[in-house]
C-alpha positions in Angstrom: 134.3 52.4 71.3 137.6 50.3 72.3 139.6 53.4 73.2 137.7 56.7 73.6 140.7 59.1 75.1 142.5 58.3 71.5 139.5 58.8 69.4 139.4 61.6 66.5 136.8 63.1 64.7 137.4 60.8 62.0 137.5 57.8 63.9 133.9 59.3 65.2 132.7 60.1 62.3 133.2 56.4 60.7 131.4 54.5 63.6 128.1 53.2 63.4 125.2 55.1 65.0 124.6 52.5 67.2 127.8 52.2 68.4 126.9 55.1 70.8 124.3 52.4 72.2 127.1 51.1 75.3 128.3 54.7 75.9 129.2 55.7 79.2 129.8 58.7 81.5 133.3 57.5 81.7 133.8 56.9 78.2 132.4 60.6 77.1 134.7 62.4 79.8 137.6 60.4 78.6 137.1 61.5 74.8 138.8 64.6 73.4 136.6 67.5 72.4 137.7 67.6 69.3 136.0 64.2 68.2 132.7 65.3 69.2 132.8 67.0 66.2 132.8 63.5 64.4 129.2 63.0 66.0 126.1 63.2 64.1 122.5 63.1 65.2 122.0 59.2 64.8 124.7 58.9 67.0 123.3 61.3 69.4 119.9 59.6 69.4 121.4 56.1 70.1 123.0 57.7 73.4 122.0 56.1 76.7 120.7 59.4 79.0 123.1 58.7 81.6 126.5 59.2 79.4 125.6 63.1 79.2 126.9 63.0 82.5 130.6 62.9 81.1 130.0 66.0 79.0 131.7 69.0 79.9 131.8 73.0 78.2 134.6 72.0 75.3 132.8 68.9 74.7 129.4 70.6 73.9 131.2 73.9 72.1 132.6 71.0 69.3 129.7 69.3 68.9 127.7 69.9 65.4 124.4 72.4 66.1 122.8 69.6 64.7 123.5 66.9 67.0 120.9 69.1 69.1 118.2 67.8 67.8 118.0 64.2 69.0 118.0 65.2 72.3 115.9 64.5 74.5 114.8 66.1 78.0 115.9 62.7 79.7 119.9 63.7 78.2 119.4 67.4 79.3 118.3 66.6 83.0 121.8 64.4 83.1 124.1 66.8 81.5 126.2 68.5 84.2 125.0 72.2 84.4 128.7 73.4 83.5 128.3 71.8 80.1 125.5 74.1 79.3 128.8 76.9 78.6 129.5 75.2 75.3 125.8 76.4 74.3 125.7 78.7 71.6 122.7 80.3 69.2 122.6 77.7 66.9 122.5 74.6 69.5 120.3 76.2 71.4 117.7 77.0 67.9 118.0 73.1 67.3 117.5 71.7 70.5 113.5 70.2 70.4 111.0 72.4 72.6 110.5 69.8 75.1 113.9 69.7 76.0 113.9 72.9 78.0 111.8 70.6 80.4 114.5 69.4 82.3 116.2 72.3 82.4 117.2 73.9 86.1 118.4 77.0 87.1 121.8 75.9 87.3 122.1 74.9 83.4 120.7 78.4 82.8 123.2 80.4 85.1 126.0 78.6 83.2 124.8 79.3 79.6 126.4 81.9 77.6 123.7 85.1 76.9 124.8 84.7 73.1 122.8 81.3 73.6 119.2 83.1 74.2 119.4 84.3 70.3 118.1 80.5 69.4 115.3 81.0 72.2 111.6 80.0 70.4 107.8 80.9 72.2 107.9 77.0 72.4 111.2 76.8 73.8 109.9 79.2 76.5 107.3 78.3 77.0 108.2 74.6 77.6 111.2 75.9 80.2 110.1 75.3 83.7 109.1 78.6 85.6 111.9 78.5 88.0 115.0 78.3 85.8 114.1 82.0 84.8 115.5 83.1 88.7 118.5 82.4 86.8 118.1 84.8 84.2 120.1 88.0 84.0 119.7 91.3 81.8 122.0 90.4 79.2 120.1 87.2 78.6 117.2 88.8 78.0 118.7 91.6 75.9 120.1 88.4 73.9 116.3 86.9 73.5 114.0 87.5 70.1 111.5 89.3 71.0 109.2 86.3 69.5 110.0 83.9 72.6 108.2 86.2 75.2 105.4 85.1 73.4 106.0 81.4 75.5 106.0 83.6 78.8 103.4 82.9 81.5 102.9 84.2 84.8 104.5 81.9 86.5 107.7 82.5 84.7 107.3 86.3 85.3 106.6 85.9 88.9 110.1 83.9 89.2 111.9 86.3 87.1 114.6 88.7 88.9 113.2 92.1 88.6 116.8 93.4 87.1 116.1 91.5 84.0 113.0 93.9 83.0 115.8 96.5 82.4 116.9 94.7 79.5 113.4 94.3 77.9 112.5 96.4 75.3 109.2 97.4 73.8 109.1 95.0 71.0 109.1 92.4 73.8 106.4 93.7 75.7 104.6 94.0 72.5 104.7 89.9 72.1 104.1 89.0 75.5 100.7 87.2 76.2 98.6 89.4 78.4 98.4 86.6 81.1 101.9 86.9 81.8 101.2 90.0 83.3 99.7 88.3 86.7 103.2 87.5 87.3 104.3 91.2 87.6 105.3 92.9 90.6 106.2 96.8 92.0 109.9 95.9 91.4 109.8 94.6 88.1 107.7 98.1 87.2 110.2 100.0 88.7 113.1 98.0 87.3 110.9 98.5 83.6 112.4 100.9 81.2 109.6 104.0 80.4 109.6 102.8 76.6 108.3 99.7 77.5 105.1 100.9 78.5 104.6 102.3 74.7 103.8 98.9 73.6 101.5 97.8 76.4 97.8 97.2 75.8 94.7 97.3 77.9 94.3 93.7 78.1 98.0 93.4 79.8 97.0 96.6 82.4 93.5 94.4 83.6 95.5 91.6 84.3 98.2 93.1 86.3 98.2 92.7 90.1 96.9 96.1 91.6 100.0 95.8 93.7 102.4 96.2 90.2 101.5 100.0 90.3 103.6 101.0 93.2 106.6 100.4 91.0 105.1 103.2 88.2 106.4 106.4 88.0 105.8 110.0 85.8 108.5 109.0 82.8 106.4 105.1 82.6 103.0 106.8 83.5 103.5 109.2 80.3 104.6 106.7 78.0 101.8 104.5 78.1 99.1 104.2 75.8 96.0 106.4 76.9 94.0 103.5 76.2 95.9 101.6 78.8 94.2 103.7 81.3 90.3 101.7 79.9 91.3 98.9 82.2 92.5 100.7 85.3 90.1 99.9 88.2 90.1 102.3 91.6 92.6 99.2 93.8 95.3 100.1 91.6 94.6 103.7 91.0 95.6 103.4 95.2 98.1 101.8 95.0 100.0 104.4 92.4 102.8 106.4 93.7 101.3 110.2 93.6 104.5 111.3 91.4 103.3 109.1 89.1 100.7 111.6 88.2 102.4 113.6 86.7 103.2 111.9 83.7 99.2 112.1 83.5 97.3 114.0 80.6 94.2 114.6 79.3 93.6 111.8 77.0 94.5 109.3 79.7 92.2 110.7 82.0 89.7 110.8 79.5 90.4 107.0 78.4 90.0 106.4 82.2 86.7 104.6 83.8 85.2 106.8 86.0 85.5 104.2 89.1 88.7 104.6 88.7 88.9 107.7 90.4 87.5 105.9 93.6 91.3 105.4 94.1 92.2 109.1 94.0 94.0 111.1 96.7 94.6 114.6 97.3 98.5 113.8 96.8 97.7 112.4 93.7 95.4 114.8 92.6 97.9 117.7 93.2 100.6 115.9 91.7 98.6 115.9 88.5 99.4 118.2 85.5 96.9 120.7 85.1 96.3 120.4 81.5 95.1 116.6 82.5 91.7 117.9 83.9 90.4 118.6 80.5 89.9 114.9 80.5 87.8 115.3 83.3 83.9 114.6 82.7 80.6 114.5 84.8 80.8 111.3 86.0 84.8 111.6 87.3 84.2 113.7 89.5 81.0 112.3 90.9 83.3 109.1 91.5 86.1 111.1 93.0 86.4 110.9 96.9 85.5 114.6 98.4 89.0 114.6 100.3 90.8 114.2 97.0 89.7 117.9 96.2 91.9 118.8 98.8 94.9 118.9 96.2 92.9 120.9 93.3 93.9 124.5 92.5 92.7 127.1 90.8 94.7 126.1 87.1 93.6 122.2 87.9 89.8 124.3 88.3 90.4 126.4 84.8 91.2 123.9 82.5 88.2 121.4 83.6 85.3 121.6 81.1 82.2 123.2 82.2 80.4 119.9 81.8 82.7 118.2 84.5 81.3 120.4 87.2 78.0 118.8 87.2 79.5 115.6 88.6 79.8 117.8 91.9 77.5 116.4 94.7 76.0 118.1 97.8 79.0 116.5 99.8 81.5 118.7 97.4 79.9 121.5 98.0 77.7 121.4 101.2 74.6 123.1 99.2 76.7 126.3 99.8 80.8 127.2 97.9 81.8 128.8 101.2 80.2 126.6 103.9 82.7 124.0 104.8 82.1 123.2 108.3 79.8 120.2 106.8 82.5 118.9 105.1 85.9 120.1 106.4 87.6 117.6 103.6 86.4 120.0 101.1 88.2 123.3 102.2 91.1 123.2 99.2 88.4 122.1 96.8 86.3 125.0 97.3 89.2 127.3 97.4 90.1 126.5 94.6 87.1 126.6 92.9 86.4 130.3 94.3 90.1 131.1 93.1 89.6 129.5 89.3 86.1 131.7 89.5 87.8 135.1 90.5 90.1 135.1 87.8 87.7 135.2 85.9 86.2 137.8 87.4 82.9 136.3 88.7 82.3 136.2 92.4 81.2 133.0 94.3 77.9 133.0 95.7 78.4 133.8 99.6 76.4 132.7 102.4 73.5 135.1 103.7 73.8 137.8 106.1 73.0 136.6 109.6 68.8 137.0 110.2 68.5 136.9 106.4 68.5 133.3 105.4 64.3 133.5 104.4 64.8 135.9 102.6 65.3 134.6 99.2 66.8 137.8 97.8 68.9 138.6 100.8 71.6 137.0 99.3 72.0 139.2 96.4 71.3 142.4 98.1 73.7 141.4 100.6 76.9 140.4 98.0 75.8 143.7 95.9 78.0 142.8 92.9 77.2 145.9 91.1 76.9 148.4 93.7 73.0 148.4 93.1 72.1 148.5 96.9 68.5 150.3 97.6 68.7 153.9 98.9 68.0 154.8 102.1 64.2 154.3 103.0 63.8 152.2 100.0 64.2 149.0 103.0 60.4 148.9 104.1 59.8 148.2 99.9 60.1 144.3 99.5 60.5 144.9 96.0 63.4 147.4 95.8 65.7 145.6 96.1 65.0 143.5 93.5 64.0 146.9 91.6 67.8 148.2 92.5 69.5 144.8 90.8 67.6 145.0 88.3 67.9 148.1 87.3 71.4 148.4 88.0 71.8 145.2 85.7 70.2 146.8 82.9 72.4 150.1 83.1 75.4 148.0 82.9 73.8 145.9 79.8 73.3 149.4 78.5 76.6 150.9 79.0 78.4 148.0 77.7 75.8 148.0 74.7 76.7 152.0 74.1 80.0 151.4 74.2 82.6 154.2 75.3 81.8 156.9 73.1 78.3 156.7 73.7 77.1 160.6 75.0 76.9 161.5 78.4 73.2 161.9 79.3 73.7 164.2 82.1 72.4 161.2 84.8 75.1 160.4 87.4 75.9 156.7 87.1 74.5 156.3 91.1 71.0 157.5 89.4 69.7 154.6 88.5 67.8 153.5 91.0 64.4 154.5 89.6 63.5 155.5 86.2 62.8 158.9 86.2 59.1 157.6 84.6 58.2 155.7 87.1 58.9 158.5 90.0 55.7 160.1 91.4 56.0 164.0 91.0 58.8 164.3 89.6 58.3 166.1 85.9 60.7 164.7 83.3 63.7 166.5 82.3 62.9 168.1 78.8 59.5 169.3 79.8 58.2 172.9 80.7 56.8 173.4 84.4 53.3 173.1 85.3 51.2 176.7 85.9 50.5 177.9 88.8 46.4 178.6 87.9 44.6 176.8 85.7 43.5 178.2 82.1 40.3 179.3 81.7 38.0 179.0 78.2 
């Protein structure tokens, strides 16, 4: 090219391909913009690497989309990174995979977002790690969700955590679960709620436990309840406690019991509690004892009856309201006694002091029913077990009768000893004895 400053389109266009052979840096900065658009891909193959260094924004907007593809990562890595704002989709959709290569951060902080619609898996995946610190939201927002499927950790790690607020679910969706090992607690929390929708339990195991300190309630009740499957107890602890409260009961029932190694008493009370009906058996024998502490009597109602046998001796001491064993346990057993009185059943107590070998004292001590033996009746080991007993049976009676059943003329108090089984006392209905004996 004899005079490139007064070259046309035309005058481009008619040139053989390997004309462009003894190109220059000189001879590209000194050509108008306009005759790029005279350039074909033959011509851009037949380039020598080092005249992309005259190419500037106008130069690239003008040249045909096509032209792209004879690139090669040796042009890209001498193309000043100011050129890169004559990018657009359809450049960028042409442009081989292996280009990206020799891409820097630079070239990508100059390119327009509008660019990122031509992104490719391939392309991404191709693009070194650290040109993604020059990423911002709108480019992101601009990407198909396809190319996060060329997204590896690496490129995550490097990523500037304001650039997950432009992601969407669909993205997440595509993104291989590797990636993940890039995240960190300020990409979670820079993460919009939906997000978590489309996340799966593959991407939660491979997440640094560390990622969860960025999770909140609106994130933590989006996800999938099968996310919760590969949660392990180091990044249950590592959760902020509000997060819990985007908990419910499916998660907790898709969670692994180990899991709950990682519990708190913050946590626990931050947690809704409808969630405990996920609870089972082997939950809460994996739960630590002090994370009881945040348990109340609604968290106590709505756990199934099975969960309860999870409880082990350090829960409870051997005894609901002996504590001093295990101070940690105080709100867990209060709140245990408060979710049993309302429903109206009364916590075994501890035995009255000089009683504990008596195996009965216990009962006759709490008295439940008001069944306690009458006076005299204490020298009788038996009475009263007679009394409970007894007393038991009138109140399965009554209930049994219902309230209309007749009065039988015995005070309620009476029942401490069938009137049969009284010596010397004649029943009710029959005549007295005589005072001499009949004679034949």
């Amino acid at each position: 090219m004899d005079n490139p400053a007064g070259a046309t389109s035309t005058d481009v266009a008619a040139l053989p391909a390997d004309a462009m052979a003894g190109a220059t840096a000189a001879d590209m900065a000194a050509m108008p913009p306009a005759a790029m658009e005279g350039m074909g891909p033959d011509m851009m193959a037949a380039m020598p690497p080092e005249a992309m260094q005259g190419m500037d924004a106008d130069m690239m907007a003008a040249m045909p989309a096509e032209c792209m593809s004879a690139m090669g990562p040796d042009m890209m890595a001498a193309m000043p990174p100011e050129a890169m704002q004559g990018m657009d989709a359809d450049m960028m959709a042409a442009m081989p995979p292996d280009v990206m290569s020799a891409m820097g951060p630079d070239m990508m902080a100059a390119m327009p977002p509008e660019a990122m619609q031509g992104m490719d898996a391939d392309m991404m995946a191709a693009m070194p790690p650290d040109v993604m610190s020059a990423m911002g939201p709108e480019m992101i927002a601009m990407m198909p969700p396809e190319a996060m499927q060329g997204m590896d950790a690496d490129m995550m790690a490097a990523m500037p955590p304001e650039m997950m607020s432009a992601m969407g679910p669909e993205m997440m969706a595509m993104m291989p679960p590797e990636a993940m090992q890039g995240m960190d607690a300020d990409m979670m929390a820079a993460m919009p709620p939906e997000m978590m929708s489309a996340m799966g339990p593959e991407m939660m195991a491979m997440m640094p436990p560390e990622a969860m300190q960025g999770m909140d309630a609106d994130m933590m009740a989006a996800m999938p309840p099968e996310c919760m499957s590969a949660m392990g107890p180091e990044m249950m602890a590592m959760m902020p406690p509000e997060a819990m409260q985007g908990m419910d009961a499916d998660m907790m029932a898709a969670m692994p019991p180990e899991a709950m190694q990682g519990m708190d008493a913050d946590m626990m009370a931050a947690m809704p509690p409808g969630a405990m009906e996920g609870m089972d058996a082997d939950m809460m024998a994996a739960m630590p004892p002090g994370a009881m502490e945040g348990m109340d009597a609604d968290m106590m109602a709505a756990m199934p009856p099975g969960a309860m046998e999870g409880m082990d001796p350090a829960m409870g001491g051997g005894n609901m309201t002996d504590s001093a064993a295990n101070p940690g346990m105080d709100g867990g057993m209060d709140a245990l006694g408060a979710a049993f009185g309302a429903q109206g059943v009364e916590p075994m107590g501890a035995p009255p002091p000089g009683t504990e070998g008596d195996p009965m004292a216990n009962m006759a001590a709490t008295d439940p029913m008001g069944t306690a033996p009458p006076p005299g009746a204490e020298a009788d080991p038996m009475a009263g077990l007679d009394a409970a007993l007894g007393g038991a049976m009138d109140q399965s009676m009554d209930q049994g009768a219902g309230a209309g059943a007749p009065d039988m003329g015995v005070p309620p108090d009476a029942g401490t000893e069938a009137p049969m089984d009284a010596p010397d006392v004649p029943e009710p209905d029959m005549p007295p004895p005589p005072d001499e004996p009949i004679v034949g």
